[in-house]
C-alpha positions in Angstrom: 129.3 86.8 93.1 126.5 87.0 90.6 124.3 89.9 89.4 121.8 89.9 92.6 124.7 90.3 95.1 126.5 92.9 92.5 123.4 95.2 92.1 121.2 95.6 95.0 118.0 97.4 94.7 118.0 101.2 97.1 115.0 100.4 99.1 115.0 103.6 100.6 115.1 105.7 97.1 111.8 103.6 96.1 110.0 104.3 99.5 111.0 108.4 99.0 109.9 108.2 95.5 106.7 106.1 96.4 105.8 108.5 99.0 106.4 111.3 96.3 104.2 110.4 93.9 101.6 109.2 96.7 101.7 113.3 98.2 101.4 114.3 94.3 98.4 112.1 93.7 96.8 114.1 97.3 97.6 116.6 96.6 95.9 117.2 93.0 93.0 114.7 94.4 92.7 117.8 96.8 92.8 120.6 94.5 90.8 118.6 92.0 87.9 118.3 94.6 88.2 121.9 95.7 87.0 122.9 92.2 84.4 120.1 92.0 83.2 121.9 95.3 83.2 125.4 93.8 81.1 124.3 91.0 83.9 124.2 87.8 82.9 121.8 85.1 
């Protein structure tokens, strides 16, 4: 048994935080064009 078997990477905690930081990323994108839209500098 060597260090791959031992330690196996959680492939579902990387696809929940990917998916986290991809709905972070939206939703400033979102707010970010909101003020665009209202006219802020």
């Amino acid at each position: 048994m060597n260090k791959k078997d031992k330690y196996k990477v959680p492939q579902g905690t990387i696809a929940i935080i990917i998916i986290y930081i991809l709905l972070i990323i939206a939703l400033w994108g979102s707010a970010y064009l909101t003020l665009l839209s209202r006219g802020a500098t």
